[in-house]
N, C-alpha and C positions, 0 to 999 in steps of 0.2 A: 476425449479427455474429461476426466470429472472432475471438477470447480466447485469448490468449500464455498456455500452461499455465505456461510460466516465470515470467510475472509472478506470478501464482498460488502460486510456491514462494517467489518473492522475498517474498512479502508474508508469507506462514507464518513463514519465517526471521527476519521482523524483529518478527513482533509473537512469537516465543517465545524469542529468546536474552536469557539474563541483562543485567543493567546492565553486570558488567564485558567482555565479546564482544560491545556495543554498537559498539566500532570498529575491531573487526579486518576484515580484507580482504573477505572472504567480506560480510559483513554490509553494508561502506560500498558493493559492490561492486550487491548487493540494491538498498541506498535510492537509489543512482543511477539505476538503472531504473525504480523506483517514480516517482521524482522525474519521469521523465519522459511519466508519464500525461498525457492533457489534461484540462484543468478540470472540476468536475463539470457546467458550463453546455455543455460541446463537448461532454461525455462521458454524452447521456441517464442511461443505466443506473445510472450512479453515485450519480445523483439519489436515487436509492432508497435509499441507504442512505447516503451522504456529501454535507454539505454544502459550499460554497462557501468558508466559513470557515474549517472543519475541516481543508477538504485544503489552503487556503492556512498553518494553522496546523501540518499536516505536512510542508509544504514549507519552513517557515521552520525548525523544529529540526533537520531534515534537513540544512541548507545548514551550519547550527551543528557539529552534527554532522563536515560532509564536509572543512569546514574544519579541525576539530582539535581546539574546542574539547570539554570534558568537559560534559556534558550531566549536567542534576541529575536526581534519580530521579526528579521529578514529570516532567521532560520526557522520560525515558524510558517511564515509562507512559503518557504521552499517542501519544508517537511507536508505542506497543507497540498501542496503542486503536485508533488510525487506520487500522494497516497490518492491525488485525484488520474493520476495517470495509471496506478496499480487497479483501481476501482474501473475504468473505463477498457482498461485487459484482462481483467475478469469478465466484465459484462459481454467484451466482445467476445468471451471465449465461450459463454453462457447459451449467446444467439448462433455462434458456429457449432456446437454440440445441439443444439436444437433443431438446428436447421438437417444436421445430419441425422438426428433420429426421425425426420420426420418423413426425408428419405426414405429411408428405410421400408 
């Protein structure tokens, strides 16, 4: 499976900038892309470590988020939780394509 190193930075960026760089460009620019992962039922791997709920519960403060509104610090930490959970299935996905090509 080939893994977008980008997505990978987008998700670092959002699960470590403060509350208040929560909506500036660089950041809203990240969750757009995140947003656009597929679910974790399309997306095996994610299974691993995110579930169904979770990333429909990242997608719904994200949208909050994209739209304008000011997000509370619980939903900042939650949104900071998920993107740190999206970023550690990537990476595990990074080390199992590696680990396969080296197979090879």
């Amino acid at each position: 499976m080939f893994v977008d190193r980008n997505l990978k930075k987008d998700a670092a960026l959002v699960a470590s900038v403060p509350k208040t760089t929560i909506r500036r460009n660089a950041v809203r620019t990240a969750i757009k892309r995140l947003q656009a992962l597929p679910t974790p039922s399309r997306w095996p791997l994610a299974e691993w470590r995110l579930r169904k709920r979770e990333f429909d519960e990242f997608r719904a403060i994200s949208r909050r988020i994209l739209v304008g509104e000011t997000p509370s610090d619980g939903d900042v930490l939650r949104l900071q939780m998920y993107a740190a959970m999206i970023f550690e299935t990537i990476d595990h996905a990074e080390r199992d394509e590696g680990f396969a090509i080296a197979a090879e």
